[in-house]
Rosetta silent file (secondary structure, phi, psi, omega in degrees, C-alpha in Angstrom):
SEQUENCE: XXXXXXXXXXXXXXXXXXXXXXXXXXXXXXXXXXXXXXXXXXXXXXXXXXXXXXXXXXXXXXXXXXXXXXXXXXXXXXXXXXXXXXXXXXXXXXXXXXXXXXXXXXXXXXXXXXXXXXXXXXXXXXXXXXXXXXXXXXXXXXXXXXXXXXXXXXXXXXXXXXXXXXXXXXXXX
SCORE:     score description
SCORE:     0.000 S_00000001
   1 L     0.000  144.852 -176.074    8.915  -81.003   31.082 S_00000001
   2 L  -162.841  121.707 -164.733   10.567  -77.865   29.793 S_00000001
   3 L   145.780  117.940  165.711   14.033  -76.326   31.068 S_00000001
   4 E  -153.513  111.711  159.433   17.691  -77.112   30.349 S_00000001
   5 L   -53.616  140.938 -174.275   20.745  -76.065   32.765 S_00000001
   6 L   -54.420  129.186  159.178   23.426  -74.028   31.083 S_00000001
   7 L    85.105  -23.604 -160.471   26.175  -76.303   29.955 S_00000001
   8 L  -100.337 -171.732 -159.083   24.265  -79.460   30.368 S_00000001
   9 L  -150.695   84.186 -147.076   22.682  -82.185   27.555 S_00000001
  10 L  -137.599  136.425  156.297   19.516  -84.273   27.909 S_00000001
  11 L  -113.688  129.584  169.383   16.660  -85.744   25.885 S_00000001
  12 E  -107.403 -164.695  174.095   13.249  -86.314   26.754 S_00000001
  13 E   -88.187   43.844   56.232   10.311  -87.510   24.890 S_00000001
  14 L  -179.911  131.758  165.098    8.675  -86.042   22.421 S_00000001
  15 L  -127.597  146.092  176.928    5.309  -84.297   24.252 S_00000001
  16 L   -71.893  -17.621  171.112    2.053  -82.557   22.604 S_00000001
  17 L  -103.017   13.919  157.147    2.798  -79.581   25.065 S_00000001
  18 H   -32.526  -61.391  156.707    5.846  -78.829   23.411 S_00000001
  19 H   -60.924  -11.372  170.756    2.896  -77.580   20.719 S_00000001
  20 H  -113.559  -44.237  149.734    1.139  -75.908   22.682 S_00000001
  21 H   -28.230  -41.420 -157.029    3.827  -74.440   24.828 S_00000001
  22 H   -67.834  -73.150 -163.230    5.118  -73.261   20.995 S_00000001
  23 H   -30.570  -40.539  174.853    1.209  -71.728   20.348 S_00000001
  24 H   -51.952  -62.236  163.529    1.674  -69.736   23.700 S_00000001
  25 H   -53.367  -32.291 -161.369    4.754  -68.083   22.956 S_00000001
  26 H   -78.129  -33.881  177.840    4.166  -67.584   19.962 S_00000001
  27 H   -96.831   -2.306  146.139    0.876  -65.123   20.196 S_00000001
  28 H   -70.700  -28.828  166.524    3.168  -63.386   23.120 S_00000001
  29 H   -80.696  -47.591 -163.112    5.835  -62.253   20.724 S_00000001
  30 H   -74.467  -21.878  142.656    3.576  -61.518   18.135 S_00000001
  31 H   -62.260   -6.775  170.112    1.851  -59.216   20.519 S_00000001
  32 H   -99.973  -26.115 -145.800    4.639  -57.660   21.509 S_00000001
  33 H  -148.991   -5.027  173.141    6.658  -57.313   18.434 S_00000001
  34 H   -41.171  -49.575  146.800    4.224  -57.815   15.793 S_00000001
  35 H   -21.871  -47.383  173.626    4.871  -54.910   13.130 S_00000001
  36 H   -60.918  -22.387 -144.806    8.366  -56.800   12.864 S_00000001
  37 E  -110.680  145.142  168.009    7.327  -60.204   11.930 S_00000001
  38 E  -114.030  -41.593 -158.253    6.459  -61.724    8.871 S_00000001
  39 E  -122.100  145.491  143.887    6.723  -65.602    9.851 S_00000001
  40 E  -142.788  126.568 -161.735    7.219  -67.109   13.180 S_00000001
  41 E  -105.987  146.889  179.878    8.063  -71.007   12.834 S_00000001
  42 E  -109.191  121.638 -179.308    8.167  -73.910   15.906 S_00000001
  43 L  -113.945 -163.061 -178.234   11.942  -75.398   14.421 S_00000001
  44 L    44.747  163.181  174.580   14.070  -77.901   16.300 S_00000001
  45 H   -14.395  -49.208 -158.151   13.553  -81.132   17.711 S_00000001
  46 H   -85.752   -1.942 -176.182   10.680  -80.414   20.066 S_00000001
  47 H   -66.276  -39.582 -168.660    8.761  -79.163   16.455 S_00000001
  48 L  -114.970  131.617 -136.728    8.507  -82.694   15.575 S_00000001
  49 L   -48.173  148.059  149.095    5.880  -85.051   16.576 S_00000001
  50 L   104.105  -55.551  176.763    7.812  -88.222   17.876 S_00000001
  51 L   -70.032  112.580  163.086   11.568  -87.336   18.171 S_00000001
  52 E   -46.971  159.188 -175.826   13.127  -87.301   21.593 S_00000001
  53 E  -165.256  163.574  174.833   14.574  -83.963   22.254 S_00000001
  54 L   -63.212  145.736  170.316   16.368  -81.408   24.788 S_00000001
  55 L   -82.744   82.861  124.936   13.271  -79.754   26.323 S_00000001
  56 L   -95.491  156.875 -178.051   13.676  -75.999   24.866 S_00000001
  57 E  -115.022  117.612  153.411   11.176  -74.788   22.234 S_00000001
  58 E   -59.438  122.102 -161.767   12.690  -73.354   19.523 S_00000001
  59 E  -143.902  108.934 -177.981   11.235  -70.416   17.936 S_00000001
  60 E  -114.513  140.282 -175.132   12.739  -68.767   14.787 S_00000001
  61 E  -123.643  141.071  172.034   10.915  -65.653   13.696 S_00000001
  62 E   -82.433   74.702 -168.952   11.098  -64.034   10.361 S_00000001
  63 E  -108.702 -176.397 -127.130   11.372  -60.709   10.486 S_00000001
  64 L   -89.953  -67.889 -155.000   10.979  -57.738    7.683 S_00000001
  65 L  -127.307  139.448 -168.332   14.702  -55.999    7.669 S_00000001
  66 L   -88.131    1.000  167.801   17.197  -57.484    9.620 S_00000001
  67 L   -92.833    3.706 -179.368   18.418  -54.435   11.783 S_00000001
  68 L  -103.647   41.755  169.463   14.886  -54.338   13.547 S_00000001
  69 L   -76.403  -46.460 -165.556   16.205  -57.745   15.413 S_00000001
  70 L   -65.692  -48.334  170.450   17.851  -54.864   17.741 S_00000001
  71 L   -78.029   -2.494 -175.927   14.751  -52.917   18.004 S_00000001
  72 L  -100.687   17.798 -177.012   12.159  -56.165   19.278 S_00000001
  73 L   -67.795  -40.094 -169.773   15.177  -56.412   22.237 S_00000001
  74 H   -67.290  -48.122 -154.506   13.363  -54.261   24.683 S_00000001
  75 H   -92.405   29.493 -168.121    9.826  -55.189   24.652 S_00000001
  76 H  -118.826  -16.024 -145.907   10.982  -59.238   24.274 S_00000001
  77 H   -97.049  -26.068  176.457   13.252  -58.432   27.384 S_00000001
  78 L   -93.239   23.432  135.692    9.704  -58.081   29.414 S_00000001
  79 L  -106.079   14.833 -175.563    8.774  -61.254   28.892 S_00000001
  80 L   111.561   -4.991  167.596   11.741  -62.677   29.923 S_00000001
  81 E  -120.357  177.500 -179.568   14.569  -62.897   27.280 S_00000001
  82 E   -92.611  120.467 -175.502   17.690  -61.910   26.854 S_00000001
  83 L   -57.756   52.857 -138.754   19.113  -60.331   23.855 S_00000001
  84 L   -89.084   36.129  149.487   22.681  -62.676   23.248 S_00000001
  85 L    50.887  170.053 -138.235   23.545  -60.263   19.880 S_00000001
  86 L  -117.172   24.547  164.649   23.990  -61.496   16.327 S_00000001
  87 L  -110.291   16.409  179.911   27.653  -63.682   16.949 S_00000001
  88 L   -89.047  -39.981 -168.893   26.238  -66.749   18.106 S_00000001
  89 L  -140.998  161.320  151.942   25.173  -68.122   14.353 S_00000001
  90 L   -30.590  118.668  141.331   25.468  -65.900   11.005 S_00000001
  91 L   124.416  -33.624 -117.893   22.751  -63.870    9.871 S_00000001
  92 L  -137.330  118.528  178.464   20.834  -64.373   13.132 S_00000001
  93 E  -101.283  153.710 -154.293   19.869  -62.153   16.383 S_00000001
  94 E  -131.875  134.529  144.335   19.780  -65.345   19.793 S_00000001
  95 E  -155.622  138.829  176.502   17.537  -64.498   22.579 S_00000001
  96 E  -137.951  146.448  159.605   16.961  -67.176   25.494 S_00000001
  97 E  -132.572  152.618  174.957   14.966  -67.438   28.292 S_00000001
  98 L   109.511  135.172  158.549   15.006  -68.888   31.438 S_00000001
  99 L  -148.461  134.224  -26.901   17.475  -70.464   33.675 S_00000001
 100 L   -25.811  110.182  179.461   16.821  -73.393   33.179 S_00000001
 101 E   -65.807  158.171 -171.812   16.202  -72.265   29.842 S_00000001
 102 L  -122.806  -43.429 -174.804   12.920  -73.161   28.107 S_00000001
 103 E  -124.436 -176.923  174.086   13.007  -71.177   24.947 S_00000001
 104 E  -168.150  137.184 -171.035   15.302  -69.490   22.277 S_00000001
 105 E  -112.092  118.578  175.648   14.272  -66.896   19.522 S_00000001
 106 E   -87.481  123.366 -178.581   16.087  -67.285   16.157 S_00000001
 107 E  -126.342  124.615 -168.682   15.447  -64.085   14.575 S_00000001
 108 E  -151.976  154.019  151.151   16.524  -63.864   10.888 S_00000001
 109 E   -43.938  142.806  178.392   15.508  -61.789    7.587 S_00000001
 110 L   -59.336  164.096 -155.913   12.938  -63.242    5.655 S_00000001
 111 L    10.858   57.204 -174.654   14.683  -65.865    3.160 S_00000001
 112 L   -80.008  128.878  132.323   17.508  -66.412    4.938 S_00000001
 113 L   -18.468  -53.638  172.637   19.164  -69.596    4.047 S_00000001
 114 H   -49.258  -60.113 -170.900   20.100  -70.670    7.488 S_00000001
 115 H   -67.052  -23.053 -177.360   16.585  -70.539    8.194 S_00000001
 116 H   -77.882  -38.193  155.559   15.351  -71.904    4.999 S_00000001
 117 H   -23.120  -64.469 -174.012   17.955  -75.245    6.325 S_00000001
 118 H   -66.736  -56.294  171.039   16.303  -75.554    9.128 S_00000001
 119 H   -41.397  -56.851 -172.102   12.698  -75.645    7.771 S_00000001
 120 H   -66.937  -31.982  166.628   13.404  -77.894    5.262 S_00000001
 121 H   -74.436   -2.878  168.615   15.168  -80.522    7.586 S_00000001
 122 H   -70.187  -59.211  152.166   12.273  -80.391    9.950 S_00000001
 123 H     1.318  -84.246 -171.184   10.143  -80.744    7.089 S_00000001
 124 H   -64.842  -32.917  161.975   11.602  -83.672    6.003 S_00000001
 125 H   -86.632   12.846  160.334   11.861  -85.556    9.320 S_00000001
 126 H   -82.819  -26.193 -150.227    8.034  -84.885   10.201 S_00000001
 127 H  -113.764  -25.878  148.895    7.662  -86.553    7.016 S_00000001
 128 L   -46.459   36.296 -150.996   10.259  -89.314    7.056 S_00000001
 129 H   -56.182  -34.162  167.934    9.856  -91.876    9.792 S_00000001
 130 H   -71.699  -19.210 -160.482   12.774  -94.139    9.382 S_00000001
 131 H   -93.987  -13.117  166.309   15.403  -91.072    8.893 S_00000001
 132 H   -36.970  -64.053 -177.953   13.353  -89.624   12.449 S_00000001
 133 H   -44.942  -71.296 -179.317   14.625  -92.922   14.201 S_00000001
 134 H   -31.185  -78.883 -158.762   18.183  -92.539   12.776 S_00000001
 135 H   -55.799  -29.951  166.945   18.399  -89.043   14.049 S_00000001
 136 H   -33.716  -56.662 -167.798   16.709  -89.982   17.479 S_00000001
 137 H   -58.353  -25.705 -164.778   19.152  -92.928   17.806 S_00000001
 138 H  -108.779  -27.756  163.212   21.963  -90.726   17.221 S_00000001
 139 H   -44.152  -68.821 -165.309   20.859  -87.972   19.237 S_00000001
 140 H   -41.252  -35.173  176.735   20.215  -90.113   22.157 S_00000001
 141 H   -87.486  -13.143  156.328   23.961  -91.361   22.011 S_00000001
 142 H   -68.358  -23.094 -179.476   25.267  -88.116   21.794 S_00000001
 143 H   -94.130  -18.454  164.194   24.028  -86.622   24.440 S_00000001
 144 H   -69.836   -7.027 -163.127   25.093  -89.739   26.732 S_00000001
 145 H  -109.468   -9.147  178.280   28.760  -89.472   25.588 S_00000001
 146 L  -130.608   38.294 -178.883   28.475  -85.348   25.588 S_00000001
 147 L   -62.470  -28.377  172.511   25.847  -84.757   28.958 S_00000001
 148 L  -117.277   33.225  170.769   28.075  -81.663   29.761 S_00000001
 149 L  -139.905   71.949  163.511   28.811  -80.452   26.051 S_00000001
 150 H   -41.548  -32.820 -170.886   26.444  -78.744   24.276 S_00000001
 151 H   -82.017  -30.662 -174.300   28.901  -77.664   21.530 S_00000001
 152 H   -73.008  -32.835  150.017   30.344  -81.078   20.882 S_00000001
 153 H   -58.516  -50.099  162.054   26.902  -82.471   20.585 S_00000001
 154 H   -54.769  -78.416  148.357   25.777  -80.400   17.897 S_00000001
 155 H    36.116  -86.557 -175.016   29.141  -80.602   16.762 S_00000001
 156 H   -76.527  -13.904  159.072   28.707  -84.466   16.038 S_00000001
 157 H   -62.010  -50.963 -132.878   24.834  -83.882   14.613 S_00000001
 158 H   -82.089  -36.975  169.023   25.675  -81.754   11.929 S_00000001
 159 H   -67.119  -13.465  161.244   26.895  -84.247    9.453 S_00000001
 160 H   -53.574  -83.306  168.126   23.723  -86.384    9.979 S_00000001
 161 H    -6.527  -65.195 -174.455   22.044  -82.847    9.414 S_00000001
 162 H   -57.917  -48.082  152.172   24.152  -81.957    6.100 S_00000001
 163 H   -13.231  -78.928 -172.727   23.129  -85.256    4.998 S_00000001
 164 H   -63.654  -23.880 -165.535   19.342  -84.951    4.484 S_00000001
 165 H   -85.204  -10.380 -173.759   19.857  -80.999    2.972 S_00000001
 166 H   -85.327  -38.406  167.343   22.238  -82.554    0.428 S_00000001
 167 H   -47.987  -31.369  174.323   19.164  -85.227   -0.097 S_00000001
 168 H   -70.102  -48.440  178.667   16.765  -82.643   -0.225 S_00000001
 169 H   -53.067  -22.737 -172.606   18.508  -80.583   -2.750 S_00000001
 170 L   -88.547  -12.908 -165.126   19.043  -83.639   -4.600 S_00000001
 171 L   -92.253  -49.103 -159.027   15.308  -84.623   -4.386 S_00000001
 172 L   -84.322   -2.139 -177.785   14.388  -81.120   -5.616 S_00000001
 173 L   -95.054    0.000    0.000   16.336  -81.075   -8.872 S_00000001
């Protein structure tokens, strides 16, 4: 399954065509947009094997200078997404597609921080199995007590979230 209405907040199960769905997309941008790119990474929830998750596939791409986020808008807009401009997160040009949406394009300068966050907590709960559960566990009750609030769900993730990057950092020193 793949597809989440605007406004609403759901977890499924973790699926293998989440990964393959990723693989698809992934050799569609880079055919379209490929000069730009240096990286393109499967992030979020559905990246990792196991974890229930909202069905969208998250796909943050690494590109070379951060003002050609503006210039992959056209030829990303023919496969379906929509450009949503650089004021949704810091740093970061949002494109989604689909309604229901299925995907979202993170688009950030190469060694961005945000994005280096995100890798590394993926990272670490691919590789983690007990702190997987935790986040699962805590997902799953957030999205029953917030099914029509996407902000307040993240919202109430993010100190789980801060959690593991202050562990990581703490790991790496």
């Amino acid at each position: 399954m793949l597809g989440l209405a605007r406004g609403e907040v759901f977890l499924v199960p973790w699926t293998n065509e989440w990964k393959k769905e990723f693989e698809i997309e992934k050799q569609h941008i880079q055919d379209l947009i490929g000069p730009y790119i240096h990286r393109v990474h499967h992030i979020g929830s559905t990246a990792i094997e196991g974890l229930s998750a909202k069905p969208i596939i998250d796909i943050a791409i690494e590109i070379h200078a951060f003002s050609d986020g503006e210039k992959c808008a056209p030829a990303l807009e023919k496969i379906g997404y929509a450009y949503r401009g650089t004021n949704v997160l810091p740093e970061r040009h949002y494109f989604n597609k689909g309604e229901p949406r299925t995907h979202q394009i993170h688009m950030y300068e190469t060694h961005n921080r945000y994005l280096a966050e995100q890798l590394r907590f993926r990272d670490y709960l691919k590789e983690n199995e007990q702190k997987r559960k935790e986040y699962e566990q805590l997902k799953l009750a957030l999205a029953n007590s917030n099914s029509n609030d996407k902000h307040k769900y993240a919202d109430e993730k993010t100190e789980f979230v801060k959690s593991i990057l202050r562990r990581k950092v703490e790991l790496a020193e």
